[in-house]
Every structure is written in structure tokens, then in C-alpha cells.
N, C-alpha and C positions, 0 to 999 in steps of 0.2 A: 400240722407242723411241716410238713411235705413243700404242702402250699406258701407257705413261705419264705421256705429255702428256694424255691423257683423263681420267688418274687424278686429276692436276693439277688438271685443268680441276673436276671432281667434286669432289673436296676443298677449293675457293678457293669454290666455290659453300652447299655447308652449311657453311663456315665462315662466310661472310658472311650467310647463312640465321640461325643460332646467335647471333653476334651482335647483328644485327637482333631478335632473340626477347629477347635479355640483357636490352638498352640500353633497348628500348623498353616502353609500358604495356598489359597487357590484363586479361582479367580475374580468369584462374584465376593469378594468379602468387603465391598464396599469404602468409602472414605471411612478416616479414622477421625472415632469420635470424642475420643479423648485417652490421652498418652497414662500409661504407667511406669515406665520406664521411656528411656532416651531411644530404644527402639520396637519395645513392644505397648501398643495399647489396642483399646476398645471400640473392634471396626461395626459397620451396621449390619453385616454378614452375621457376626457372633451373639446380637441379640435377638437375631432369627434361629441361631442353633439356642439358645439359654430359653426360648421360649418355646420349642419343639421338646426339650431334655426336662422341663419342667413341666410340660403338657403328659410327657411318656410317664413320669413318676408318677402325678397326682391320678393317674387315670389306673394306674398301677393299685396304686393306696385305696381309690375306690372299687376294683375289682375283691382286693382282699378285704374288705370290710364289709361288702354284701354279698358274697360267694358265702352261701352255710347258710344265711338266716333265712327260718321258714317262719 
């Protein structure tokens, strides 16, 4: 159960990581590849964080599913 809550804990952290990278300006975030609103959209910088934030999870998901089995 322990293992879990850690898991938790790790996942609430690069999710909020990920975000912060989304929302906010730096420098490599590339052209914008498609608008959602009038001044925020979807640069090629943030499907390299959604593809890093997505790799962190699933790798997450497979630690806790074969951690125990003997």
C-alpha cells in the first residue's frame, strides 16, 4: 500500500512539473502548432514535455505492476 502512495506521490509531482513546462514561456518551445485560444496554443516544445510526462507515468505503472510478483 506504502508503494503506492509513493507512486502517487511521483505522479502528482511530474504532472505538476509538465504542466508548469505547458503553461509557462521559455525558450526552445518552438512554433505554434495549433492555437486554442487567441493567445495560448499547442507549441512543438510541449509535445516533447507531454511525451517525457507520459513516458514518466507509464514507466511508473509498470514498476508498480511488477514490483512483488515472484
Amino acid at each position: 500500500m506504502l508503494r503506492w502512495l509513493f507512486a502517487l506521490v511521483v505522479a502528482g509531482i511530474v504532472s505538476a512539473f509538465a504542466f508548469l513546462l505547458i503553461t509557462g514561456d521559455y525558450l526552445n518551445e518552438g512554433r505554434v502548432l495549433f492555437r486554442l485560444t487567441e493567445d495560448h496554443g499547442m507549441h512543438q516544445g510541449d509535445i516533447f514535455v507531454l511525451c517525457g510526462w507520459a513516458a514518466a507515468l507509464l514507466s511508473e505503472i509498470g514498476l508498480l505492476v511488477t514490483t512483488g510478483k515472484r
